[in-house]
Residue, then its C-alpha position, 0 to 999 in steps of 0.5 A: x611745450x608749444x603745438x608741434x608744426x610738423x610731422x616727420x613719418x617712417x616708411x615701412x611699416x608707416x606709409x608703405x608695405x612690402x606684401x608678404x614680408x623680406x622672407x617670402x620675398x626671397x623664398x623662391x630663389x633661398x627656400x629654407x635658407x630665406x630667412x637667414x639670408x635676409x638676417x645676414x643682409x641686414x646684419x652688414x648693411x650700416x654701411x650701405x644705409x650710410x651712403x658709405x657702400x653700394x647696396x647691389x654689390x653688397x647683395x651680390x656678394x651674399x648671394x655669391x656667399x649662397x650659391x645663388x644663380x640669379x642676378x641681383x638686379x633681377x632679385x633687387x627689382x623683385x624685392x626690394x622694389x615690390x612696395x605698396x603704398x598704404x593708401x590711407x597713411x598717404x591720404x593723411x600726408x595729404x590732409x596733414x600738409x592741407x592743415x598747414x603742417x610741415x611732413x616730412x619722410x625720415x627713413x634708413x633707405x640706400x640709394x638704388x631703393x631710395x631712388x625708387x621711391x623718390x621716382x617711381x612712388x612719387x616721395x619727392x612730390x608728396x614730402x616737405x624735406x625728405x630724411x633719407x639715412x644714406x644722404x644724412x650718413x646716419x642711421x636710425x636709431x642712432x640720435x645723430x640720424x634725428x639731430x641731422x634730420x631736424x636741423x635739415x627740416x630747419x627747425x628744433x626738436x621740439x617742433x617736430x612729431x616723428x611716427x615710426x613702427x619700431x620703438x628704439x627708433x621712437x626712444x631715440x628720437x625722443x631722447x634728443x627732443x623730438x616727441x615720438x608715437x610709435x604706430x604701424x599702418x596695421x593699428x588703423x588710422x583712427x589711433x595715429x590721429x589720436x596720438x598726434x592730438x596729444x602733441x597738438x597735431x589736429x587735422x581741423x585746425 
């Protein structure tokens, strides 16, 4: 198999993080039910990460379901868009396209979040092409998500790396042709580039 020419990076987990986690995020207006709140939230948000549904008004009916007095901008803004990005996951973009690599985000993202990071953190800028489930209308890891993202980066599989910290998403990326690492930011830089190297991704070329 021929050097891959791009690399195609998840987002949570990879180049961003969301300090404190979903739980402690929502703790302070769901205490001891913050937990199953989010659970319940991620059980019923295909829809949403497809671009079938709204997210806001998916998150406003849960938190009518829980009786919880707080409007869902406010919990939305405080939440979900409380991302910080790793600073040396985004240096290796950087370095990546100075190498001449095509890089590129494939992420399950609905729209009001996906804006914010288009905008507020600058993905738009900082990507080639940009994989978002709600534009693809699938979700990883489902093996149409990596079917629709590679035909949109325009190349084959087998030309693209895909980074990601869960490893159904890898294996299903991995089973229609894609070769995958699975890594977190917390498993330091130094291992990522090693791991692209064996797929023939060499930031000194």
């Amino acid at each position: 198999m021929p050097d891959a020419g791009h690399v195609l990076l998840d987002a949570d987990g990879v180049l961003q993080d969301l300090p404190g986690g979903w739980f402690e995020g929502v703790r302070p207006w769901l205490g001891d039910r913050a937990e199953q709140f989010i659970h319940d939230s991620w059980a019923t948000e295909a829809a949403c990460l497809r671009g079938e549904a709204d997210f806001l008004e998916h998150l406003g009916a849960h938190l009518a379901a829980y009786a919880v007095d707080v409007a869902v901008e406010e919990l939305f803004a405080a939440v979900w868009t409380s991302i910080e990005v790793v600073p040396s996951s985004i240096e290796l973009v950087h370095r990546l396209r100075a190498a001449g690599y095509g890089v590129h985000l494939g992420t399950n993202q609905e729209r009001h979040r996906a804006a914010y990071m288009r905008t507020t953190l600058g993905y738009d800028e900082l990507f080639d092409v940009s994989c978002y489930s709600y534009e693809l209308g699938a979700v990883k890891p489902e093996p149409a998500y990596f079917e629709r993202a590679v035909e949109r980066i325009g190349v084959g599989p087998g030309e693209v790396v895909f980074v990601d910290d869960r490893l159904d998403n890898v294996e299903s990326a991995r089973s229609v042709g894609l070769a995958g690492v699975h890594w977190t930011f917390l498993d330091g830089l130094a291992e990522l580039e090693s791991q692209l190297a064996r797929h023939g991704v060499r930031l000194g070329r």
